[in-house]
C-alpha positions in Angstrom: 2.6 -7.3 -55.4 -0.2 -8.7 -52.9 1.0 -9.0 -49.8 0.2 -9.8 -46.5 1.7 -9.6 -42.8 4.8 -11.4 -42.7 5.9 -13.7 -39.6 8.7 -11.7 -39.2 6.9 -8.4 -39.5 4.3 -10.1 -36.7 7.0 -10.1 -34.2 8.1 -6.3 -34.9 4.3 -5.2 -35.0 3.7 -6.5 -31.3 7.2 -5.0 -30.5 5.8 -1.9 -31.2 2.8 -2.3 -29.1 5.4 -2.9 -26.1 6.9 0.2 -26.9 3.9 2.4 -26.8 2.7 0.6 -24.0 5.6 0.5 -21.6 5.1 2.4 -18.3 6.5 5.6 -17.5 7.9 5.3 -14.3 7.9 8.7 -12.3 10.4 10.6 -9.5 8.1 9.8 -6.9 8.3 12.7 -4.0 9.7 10.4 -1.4 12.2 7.7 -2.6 10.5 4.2 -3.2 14.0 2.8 -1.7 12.9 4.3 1.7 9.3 2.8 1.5 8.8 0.3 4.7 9.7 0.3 7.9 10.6 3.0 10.2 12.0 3.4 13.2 9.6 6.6 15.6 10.9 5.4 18.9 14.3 5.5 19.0 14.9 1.9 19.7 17.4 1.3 16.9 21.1 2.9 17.4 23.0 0.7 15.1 21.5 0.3 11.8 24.5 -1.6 10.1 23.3 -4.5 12.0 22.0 -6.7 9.5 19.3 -7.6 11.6 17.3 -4.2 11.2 18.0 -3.7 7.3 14.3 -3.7 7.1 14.0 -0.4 8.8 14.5 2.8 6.3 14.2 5.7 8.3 13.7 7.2 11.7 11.0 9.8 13.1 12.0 12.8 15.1 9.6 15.6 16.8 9.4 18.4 19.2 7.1 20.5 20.9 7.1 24.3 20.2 6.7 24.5 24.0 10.1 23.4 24.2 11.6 24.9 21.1 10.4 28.4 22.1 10.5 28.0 26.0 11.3 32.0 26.0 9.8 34.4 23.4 11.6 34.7 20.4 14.0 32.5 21.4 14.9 28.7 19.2 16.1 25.9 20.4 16.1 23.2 17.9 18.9 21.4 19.7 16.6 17.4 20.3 16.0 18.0 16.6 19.5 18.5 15.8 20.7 15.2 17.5 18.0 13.1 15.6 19.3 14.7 11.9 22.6 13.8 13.4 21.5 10.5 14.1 20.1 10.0 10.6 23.1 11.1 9.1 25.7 8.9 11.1 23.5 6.1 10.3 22.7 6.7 6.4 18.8 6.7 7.0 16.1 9.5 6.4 14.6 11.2 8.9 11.0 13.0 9.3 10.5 15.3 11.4 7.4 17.4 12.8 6.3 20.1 15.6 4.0 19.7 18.1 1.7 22.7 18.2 -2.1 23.8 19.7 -1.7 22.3 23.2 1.7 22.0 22.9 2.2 25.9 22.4 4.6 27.9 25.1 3.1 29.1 28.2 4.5 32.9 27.1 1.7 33.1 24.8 -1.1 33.3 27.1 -2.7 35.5 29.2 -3.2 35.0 32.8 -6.6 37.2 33.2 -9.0 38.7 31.5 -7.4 42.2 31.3 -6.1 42.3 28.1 -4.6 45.8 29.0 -1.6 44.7 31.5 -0.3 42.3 29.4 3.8 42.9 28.2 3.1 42.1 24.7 -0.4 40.5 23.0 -1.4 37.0 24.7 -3.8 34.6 24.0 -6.7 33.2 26.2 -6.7 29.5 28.0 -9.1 27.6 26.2 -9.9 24.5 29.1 -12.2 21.4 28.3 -13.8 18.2 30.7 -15.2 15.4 29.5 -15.2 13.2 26.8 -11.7 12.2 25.2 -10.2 15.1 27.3 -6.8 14.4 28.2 -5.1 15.5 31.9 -1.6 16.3 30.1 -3.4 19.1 27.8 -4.5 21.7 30.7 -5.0 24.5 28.6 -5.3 25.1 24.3 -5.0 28.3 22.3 -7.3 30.4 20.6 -6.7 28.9 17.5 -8.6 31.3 15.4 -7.3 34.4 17.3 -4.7 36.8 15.1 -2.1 37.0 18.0 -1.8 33.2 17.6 -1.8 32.5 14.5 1.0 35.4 13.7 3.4 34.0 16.5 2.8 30.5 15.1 3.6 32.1 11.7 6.7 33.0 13.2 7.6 30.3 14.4 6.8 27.4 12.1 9.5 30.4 9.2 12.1 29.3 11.9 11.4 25.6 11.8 11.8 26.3 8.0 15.1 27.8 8.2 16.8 25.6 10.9 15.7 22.7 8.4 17.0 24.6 5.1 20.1 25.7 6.9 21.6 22.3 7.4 24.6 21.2 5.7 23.6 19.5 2.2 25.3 16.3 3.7 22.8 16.3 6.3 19.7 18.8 4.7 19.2 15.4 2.3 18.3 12.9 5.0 15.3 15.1 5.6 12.8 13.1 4.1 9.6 14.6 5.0 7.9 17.3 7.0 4.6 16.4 8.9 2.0 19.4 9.0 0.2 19.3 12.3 -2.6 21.9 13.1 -4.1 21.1 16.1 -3.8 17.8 18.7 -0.9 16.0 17.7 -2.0 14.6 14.5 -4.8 13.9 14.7 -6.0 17.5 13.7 -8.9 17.9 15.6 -8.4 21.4 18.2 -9.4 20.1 21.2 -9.6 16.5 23.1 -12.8 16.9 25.4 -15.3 19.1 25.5 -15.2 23.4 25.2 -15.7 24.6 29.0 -16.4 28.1 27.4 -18.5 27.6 24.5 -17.4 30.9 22.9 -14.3 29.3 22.1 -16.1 26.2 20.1 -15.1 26.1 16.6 -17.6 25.2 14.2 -16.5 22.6 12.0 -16.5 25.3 8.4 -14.0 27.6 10.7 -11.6 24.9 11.8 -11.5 23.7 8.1 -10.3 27.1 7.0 -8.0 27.1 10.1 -6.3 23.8 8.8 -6.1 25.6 5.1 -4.1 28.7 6.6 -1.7 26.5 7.9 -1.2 24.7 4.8 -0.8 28.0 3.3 2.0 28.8 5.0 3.8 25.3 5.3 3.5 25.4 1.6 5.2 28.7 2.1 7.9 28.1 3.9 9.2 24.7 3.0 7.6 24.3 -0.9 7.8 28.1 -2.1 11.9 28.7 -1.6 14.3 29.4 -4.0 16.2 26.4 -2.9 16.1 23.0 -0.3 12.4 22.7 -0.7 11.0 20.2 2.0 8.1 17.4 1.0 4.8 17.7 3.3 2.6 15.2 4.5 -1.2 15.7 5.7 -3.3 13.8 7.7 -7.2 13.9 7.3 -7.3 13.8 3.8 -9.7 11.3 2.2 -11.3 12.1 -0.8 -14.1 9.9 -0.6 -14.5 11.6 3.2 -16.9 14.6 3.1 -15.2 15.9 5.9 -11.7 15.5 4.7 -12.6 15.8 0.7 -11.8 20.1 1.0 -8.0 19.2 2.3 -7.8 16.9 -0.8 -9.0 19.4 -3.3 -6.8 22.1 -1.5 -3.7 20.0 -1.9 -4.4 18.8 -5.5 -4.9 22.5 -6.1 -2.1 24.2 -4.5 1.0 21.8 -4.1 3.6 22.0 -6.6 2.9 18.5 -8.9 6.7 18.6 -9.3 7.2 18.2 -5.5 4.3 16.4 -4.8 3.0 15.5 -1.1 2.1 12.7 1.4 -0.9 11.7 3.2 -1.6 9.7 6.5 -2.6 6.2 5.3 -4.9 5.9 7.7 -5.1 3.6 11.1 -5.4 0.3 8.8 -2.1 -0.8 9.9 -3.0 -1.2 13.6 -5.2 -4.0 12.8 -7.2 -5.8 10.5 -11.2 -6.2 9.7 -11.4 -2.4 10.8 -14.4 -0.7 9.9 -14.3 1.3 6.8 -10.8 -0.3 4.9 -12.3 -1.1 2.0 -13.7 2.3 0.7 -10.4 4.0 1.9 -8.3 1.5 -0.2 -10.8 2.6 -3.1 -10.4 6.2 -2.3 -6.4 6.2 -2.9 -4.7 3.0 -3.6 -4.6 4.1 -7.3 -3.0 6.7 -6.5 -0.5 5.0 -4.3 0.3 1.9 -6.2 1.1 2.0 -10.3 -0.5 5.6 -10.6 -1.3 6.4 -13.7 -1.6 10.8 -12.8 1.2 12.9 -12.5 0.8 13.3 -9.0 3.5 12.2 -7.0 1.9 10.6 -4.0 2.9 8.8 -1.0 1.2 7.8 2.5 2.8 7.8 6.3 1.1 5.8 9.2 2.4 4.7 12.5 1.6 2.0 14.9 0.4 3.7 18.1 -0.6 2.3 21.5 -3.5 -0.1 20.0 -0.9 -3.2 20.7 -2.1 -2.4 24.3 -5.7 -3.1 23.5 -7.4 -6.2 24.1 -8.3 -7.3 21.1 -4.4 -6.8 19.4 -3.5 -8.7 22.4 -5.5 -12.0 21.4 -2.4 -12.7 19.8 0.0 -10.4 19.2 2.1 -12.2 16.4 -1.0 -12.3 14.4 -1.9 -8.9 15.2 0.7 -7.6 13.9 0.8 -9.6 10.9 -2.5 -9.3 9.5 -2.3 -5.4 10.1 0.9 -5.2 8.8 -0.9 -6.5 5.7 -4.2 -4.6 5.7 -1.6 -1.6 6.0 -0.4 -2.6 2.1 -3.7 -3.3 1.3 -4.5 0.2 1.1 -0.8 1.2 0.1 0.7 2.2 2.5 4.4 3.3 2.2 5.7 3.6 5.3 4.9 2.0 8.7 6.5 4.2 11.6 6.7 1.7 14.7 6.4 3.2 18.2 9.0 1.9 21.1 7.0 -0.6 22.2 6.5 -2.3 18.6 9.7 -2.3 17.5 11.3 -3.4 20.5 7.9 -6.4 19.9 9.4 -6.8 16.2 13.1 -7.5 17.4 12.6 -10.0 19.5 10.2 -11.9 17.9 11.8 -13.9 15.1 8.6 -14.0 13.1 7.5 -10.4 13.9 10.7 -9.5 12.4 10.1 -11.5 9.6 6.7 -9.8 9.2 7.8 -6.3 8.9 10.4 -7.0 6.9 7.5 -8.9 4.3 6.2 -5.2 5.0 9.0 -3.5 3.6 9.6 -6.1 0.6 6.4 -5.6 -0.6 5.7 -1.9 -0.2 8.7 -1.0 -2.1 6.6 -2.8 -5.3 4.9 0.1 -6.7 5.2 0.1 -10.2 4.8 -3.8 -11.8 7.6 -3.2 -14.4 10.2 -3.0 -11.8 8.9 -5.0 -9.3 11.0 -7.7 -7.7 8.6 -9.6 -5.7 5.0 -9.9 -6.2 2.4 -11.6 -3.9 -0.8 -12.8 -3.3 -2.0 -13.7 0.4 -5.3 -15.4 1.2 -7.8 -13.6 2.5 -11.6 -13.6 2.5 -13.8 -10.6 4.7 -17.6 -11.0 5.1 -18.6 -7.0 4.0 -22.0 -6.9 5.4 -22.4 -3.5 3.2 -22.4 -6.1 0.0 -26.1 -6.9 -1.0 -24.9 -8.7 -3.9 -23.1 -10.9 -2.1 -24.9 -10.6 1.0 -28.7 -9.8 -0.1 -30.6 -7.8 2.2 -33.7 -11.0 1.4 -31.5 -13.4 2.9 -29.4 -11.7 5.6 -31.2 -8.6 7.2 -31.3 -4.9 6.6 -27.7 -3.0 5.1 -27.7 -1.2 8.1 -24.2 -0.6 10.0 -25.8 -0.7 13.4 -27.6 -3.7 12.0 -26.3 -6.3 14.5 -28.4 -9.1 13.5 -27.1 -9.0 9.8 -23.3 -9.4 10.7 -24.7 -12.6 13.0 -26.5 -13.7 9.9 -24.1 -13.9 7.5 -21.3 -15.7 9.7 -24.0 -18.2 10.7 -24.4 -19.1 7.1 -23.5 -22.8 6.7 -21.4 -22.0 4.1 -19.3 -19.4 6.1 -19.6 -21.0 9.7 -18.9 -24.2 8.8 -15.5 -22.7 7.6 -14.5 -20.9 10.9 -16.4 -17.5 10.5 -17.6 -16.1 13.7 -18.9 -12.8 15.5 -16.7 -12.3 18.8 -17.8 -8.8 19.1 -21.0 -7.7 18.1 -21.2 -4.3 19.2 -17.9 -3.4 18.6 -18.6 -4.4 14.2 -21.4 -1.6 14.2 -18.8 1.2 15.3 -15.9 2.8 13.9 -12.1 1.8 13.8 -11.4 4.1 16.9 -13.3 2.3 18.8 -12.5 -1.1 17.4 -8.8 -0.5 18.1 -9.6 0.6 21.9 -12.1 -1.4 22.7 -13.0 -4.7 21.1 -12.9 -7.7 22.8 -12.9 -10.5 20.1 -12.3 -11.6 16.4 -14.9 -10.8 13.8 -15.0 -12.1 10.4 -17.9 -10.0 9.2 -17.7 -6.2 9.4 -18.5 -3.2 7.8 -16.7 -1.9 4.3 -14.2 -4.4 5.6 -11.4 -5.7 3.1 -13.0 -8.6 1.2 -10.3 -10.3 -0.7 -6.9 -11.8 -1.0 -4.4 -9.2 -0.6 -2.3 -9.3 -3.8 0.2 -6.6 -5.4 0.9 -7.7 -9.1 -0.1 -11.2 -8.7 -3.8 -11.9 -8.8 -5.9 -15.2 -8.1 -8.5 -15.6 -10.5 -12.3 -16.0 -9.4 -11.2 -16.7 -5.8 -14.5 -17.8 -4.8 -15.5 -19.7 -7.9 -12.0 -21.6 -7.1 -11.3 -21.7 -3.8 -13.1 -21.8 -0.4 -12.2 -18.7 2.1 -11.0 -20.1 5.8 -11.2 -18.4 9.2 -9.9 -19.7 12.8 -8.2 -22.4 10.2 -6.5 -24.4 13.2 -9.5 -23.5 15.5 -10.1 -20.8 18.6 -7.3 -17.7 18.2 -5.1 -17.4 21.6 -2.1 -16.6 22.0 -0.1 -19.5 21.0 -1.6 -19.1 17.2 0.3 -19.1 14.3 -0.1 -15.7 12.5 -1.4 -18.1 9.9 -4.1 -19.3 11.5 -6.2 -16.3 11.0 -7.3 -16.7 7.6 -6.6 -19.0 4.6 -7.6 -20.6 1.4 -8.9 -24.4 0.6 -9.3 -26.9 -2.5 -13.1 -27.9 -1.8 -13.0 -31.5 -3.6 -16.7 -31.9 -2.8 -17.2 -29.1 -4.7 -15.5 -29.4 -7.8 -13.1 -26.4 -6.9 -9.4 -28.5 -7.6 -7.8 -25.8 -9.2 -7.0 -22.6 -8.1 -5.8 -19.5 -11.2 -3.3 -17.5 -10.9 -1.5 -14.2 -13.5 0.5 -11.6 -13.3 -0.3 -7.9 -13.7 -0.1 -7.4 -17.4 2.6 -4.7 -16.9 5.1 -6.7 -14.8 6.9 -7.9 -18.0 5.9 -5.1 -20.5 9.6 -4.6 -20.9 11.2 -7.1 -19.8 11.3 -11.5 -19.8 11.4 -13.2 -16.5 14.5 -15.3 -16.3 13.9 -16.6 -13.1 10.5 -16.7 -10.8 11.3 -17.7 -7.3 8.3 -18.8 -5.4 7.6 -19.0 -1.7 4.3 -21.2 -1.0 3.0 -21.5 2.6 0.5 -24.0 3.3 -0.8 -26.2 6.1 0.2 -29.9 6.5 -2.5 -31.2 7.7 -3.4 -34.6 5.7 -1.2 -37.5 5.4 -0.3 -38.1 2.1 -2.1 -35.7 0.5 -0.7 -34.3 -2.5 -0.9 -30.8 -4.4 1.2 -29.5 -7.1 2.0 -26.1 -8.9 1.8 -26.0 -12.8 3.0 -23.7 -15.3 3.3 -23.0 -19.0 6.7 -23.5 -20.4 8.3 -23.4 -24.1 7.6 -26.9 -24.0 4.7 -27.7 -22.3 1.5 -26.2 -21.3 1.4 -27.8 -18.1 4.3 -28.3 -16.6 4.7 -29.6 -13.2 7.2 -27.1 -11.0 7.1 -28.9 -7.6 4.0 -31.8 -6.7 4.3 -31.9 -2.3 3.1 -34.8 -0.6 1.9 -34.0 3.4 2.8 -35.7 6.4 0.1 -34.7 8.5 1.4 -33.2 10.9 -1.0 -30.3 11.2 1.9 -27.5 10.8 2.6 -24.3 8.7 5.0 -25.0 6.4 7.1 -23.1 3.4 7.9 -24.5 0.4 10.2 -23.0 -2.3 11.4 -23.8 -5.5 12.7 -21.6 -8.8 11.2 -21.5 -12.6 13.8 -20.2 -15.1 11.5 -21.4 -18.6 8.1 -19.7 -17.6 6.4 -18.5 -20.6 3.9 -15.6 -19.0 1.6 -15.2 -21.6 -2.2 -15.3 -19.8 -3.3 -18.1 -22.3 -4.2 -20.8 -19.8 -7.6 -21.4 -18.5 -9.3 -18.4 -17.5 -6.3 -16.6 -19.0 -3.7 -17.7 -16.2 -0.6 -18.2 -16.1 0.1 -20.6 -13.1 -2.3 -23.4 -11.1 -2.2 -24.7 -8.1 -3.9 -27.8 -8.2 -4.9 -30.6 -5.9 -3.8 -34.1 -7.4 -5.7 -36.2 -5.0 -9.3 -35.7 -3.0 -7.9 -34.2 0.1 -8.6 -30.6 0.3 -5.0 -28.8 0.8 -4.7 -25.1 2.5 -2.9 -22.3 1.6 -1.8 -19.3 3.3 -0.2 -17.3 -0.2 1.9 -17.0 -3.0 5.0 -14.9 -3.2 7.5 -15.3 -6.4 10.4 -13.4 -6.5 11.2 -12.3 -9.9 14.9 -11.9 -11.9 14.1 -9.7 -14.8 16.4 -10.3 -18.0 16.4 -7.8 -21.2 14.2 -8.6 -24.6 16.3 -9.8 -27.4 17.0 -7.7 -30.0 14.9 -8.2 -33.0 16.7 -9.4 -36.2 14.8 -7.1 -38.8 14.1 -3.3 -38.5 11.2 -2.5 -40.2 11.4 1.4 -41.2 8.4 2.2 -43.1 5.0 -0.3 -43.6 1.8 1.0 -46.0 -1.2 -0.9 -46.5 -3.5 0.2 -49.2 -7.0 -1.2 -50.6 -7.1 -2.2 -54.6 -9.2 -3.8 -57.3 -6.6 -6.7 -56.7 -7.3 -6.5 -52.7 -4.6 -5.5 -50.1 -1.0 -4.2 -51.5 1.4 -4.1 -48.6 4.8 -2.4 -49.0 7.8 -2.2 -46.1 11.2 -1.1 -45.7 14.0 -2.4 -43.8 17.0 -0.8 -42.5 19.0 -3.5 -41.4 18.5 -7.6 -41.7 20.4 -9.7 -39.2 20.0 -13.2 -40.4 16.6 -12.8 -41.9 15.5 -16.0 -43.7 12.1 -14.7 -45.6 8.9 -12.9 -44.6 6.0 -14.8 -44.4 2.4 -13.3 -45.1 -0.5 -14.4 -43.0 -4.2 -13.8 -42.9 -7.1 -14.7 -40.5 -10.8 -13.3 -40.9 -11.3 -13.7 -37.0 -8.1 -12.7 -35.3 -7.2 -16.1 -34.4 -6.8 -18.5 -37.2 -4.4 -17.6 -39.4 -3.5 -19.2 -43.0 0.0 -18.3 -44.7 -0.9 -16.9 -48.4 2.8 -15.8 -49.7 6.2 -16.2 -48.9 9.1 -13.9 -50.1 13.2 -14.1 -49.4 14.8 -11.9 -47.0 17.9 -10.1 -47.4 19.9 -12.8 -44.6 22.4 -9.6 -43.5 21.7 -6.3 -44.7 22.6 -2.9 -43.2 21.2 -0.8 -46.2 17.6 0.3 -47.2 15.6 -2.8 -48.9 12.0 -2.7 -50.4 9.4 -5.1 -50.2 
């Protein structure tokens, strides 16, 4: 008998697809659950308050200083109190050791005569100048035996204080930090060498900084029992100076336990120099990874809130970084004192960080439970094909008059963009952070889009216009909106603005209910806007149409969608718009949709075998079923182009069967 595909047999084919498709979701090495917020200051001490259910964990370190005050002698008692603290509170707790300038005074020798010393000592290593710092007197020899055998020593105790706690208490130790040198910031000294002899060369400290992975691995991976998670800092694999960490890591740490990185200094502000290749380096290894490694990143907010260019407007500040911080995946944001105390009282700092939290735990698109995209545009003078060297000056990074060029662009400064800073765009994020003064919107290898995770605008600029400054100059009265948005441009024919979800965010599941959270900016009376989707009986279907008032404010608007069909097969293969119903240009700061996942229906017919073989009489298809639930007939259906299809044959089903039936 000729046959061809059957209706029913359609359904089960692209049920299998699902199948093979679907998303292996991996352990990952610290629990998504725990992703967000964290506490490093101590501020919180009561975290049933419903007010801080945003923060998932707590930081606690100590300096070897203190911990060995007297040779050979531990004290681990401050660490103690924090794991106590974490336990009587149900959070996780990381924990790290200060070493290198932070080393006890009993390992260093008080002259040069190496001969009257009570047991092998170590020479003061002293520095001046540049970033030294008054607290650090005196460093070790780093590369000198006798160190690195007492810090051997002592980093095998840290080990065992940590693998000795009770289990109740051993699993609220989330994380270990390695730290080599200064703090973390794994450099050996801050200032410059007084005694050159005791200059490392760059090679040297590199292989310093492997030894002591070497034994952290050893300690608290390589145990019979209780093994501890690390985190690096420093390790980039698009840095050449950080790429050898990488490799060493990827080459050495157990897959099965994986490891944690520093995510950088992107949370601490936003337009920071650098962002964008960073996010390209290891966001795909941080968010929906498709590698076995289990991967996570670490970053905290230091004293940059200080600085004068977080200060324009702290609210903002803190928004926009908390956002360039998930931009490059960040998992956890570890606020200082001084933040979090900001955060808690500040009703919309609060609600910022707890966005931070909602939307980092959203790693894999099959589970996620909100999705978001926020409008954003960043002038990346490194682009020449957006920004062609012809039109807007050398690609240079100290190339001030390029930056200045592209925000005086018609089409960029008549939409806010402006250069507050010029010097301060040509340097690194260090100095950014400390030191500049002003806003820019142009910058270098700075983020360039909206900042989405599973929810994607389509052809942003083809759609939409990019703001900046929307309400005018940023003080310190600014909404945290202000900073950056995105407009209809009637003028222009851009009405419509695309939007789709990752194609993995309902591979095995149906959506039956989409909550969505709009902000935009009132600012026209009686303009009007509405948001469209496909449903099972319409292709457009209006979900909410808003009318403004005019008042020039920020405003949320919120409505639910329980019929969506999410199928990509609207225009430009969306499936929601945004869509101005009028010739006012409306404003938006971002989409966020909450989602309420529901189970696939069971499908009526299982198909057990299906054959398809060539003949002088054309195709001859044969299937089996093992079970029919209500199974009217089969239909066969042909197309030459994958799109049009005809029905050629029709044969009965069995209606209910349980037993084996051939077709």
């Amino acid at each position: 008998m000729r046959k061809e595909i059957n209706k029913s047999f359609k359904y089960l084919f692209l049920f299998f697809l699902v199948v093979f498709c679907a998303v292996k979701i991996q352990a990952q090495s610290l629990p998504i659950s725990s992703y967000g917020v964290w506490d490093r200051g101590g501020i919180i001490t009561n975290f049933s308050d419903p007010n801080v259910d945003f923060v998932k964990g707590i930081e606690a370190t100590a300096s070897w200083e203190d911990i060995e005050l007297v040779k050979g002698s531990f004290n681990f008692s401050s660490l103690q109190t924090e794991i106590d603290k974490a336990v009587a509170n149900n959070v996780l707790i990381r924990l790290s050791v200060e070493l290198g300038p932070d080393s006890p005074l009993w390992i260093y020798d008080d002259d040069t005569n190496p001969n009257n010393n009570p047991y092998p000592q170590v020479q003061k290593v002293t520095t001046s100048g540049g970033n030294d710092k008054a607290y650090w007197p005196i460093y070790p020899e780093y590369l000198s035996q006798t160190y690195q055998d007492y810090l051997w020593i002592f980093l095998n105790q840290f080990s065992n204080f940590l693998r000795n706690q009770p289990q109740e208490k051993f699993s609220k130790i989330a994380f270990v930090q390695v730290k080599t040198g200064c703090t973390g910031d794994e450099i050996p000294y801050k200032g410059n060498v007084d005694n050159p002899i005791y200059a490392i060369p760059d090679n040297a400290w590199y292989n310093f900084r492997k030894l002591v992975f070497g034994k952290y691995k050893l300690y608290f991976n390589d145990v019979p029992d209780k093994k501890i998670v690390l985190t690096f800092n420093d390790v980039d694999p698009s840095d050449p100076n950080e790429v050898y960490a990488w490799n060493w890591l990827n080459a050495n740490i157990d897959p099965a336990i994986g490891f944690g990185i520093k995510g950088g200094a992107f949370n601490r502000g936003h337009h920071l120099s650098g962002e964008q290749s960073y996010k390209n380096s290891l966001y795909s290894y941080l968010v929906n990874p498709k590698t076995s490694l289990k991967l996570f990143s670490a970053s905290e907010m230091d004293q940059t809130v200080f600085d004068p260019y977080f200060q324009i407007c702290p609210d903002l500040s803190y928004y926009w970084a908390a956002l360039a911080g998930l931009n490059v995946g960040l998992s956890t944001n570890n606020l200082n004192a001084n933040s979090m105390e900001y955060v808690l009282s500040h009703p919309s700092a609060t609600e910022t960080f707890r966005m931070f939290t909602r939307y980092a735990q959203q790693v894999y698109p099959a589970t996620a439970t909100t999705v978001f995209s926020i409008f954003h545009d960043g002038l990346n003078a490194e682009d020449t094909n957006r920004f062609p060297e012809g039109d807007y000056g050398q690609k240079r990074m100290d190339n001030q008059a390029r930056y200045q060029a592209i925000c005086n662009a018609p089409i960029y400064y008549n939409r806010g963009a402006r250069m507050d800073d010029l010097y301060a765009a040509t340097q690194g994020q260090v100095y950014q952070r400390a030191n500049q003064t002003g806003l820019n919107d142009a910058g270098w290898e700075i983020s360039e889009g909206n900042i989405e995770r599973f929810f994607t605008q389509i052809n942003p600029n083809e759609t939409s216009i990019g703001l900046f400054r929307v309400r005018g100059a940023i003080t310190t009265s600014s909404s945290k909106y202000d900073r950056f948005a995105r407009s209809f441009e009637n003028a222009s024919g851009k009405n419509t603005m695309y939007f789709k979800f990752d194609p993995e965010v309902f591979t095995n599941t149906i959506p039956t209910s989409l909550k969505f959270k709009i902000i935009w900016l009132d600012k026209t009376a009686g303009s009007t806007w509405s948001f469209r989707y496909k449903s099972s009986t319409a292709l457009q279907q209006n979900a909410i149409q808003v009318t403004g008032i005019g008042d020039n404010t920020w405003k949320e608007v919120n409505f639910t969608i329980t019929d969506a069909v999410i199928d990509r097969s609207g225009v430009n293969g969306s499936d929601f718009t945004l869509v101005n119903t009028d010739n006012r240009d409306d404003i938006f700061n971002g989409i966020e949709v909450g989602i309420v996942r529901g189970s696939i229906p069971t499908l009526p017919v299982k198909v057990s075998s299906f054959d398809a073989k060539l003949s002088s009489l054309g195709v001859l298809l044969d299937w089996d079923t093992n079970s029919e639930t209500i199974n009217d007939y089969f239909e066969i259906l042909r197309s030459a182009e994958d799109k049009n299809f005809t029905s050629i044959y029709k044969t009965p089903g069995a209606g209910n069967s349980s037993s084996l039936l051939k077709y």
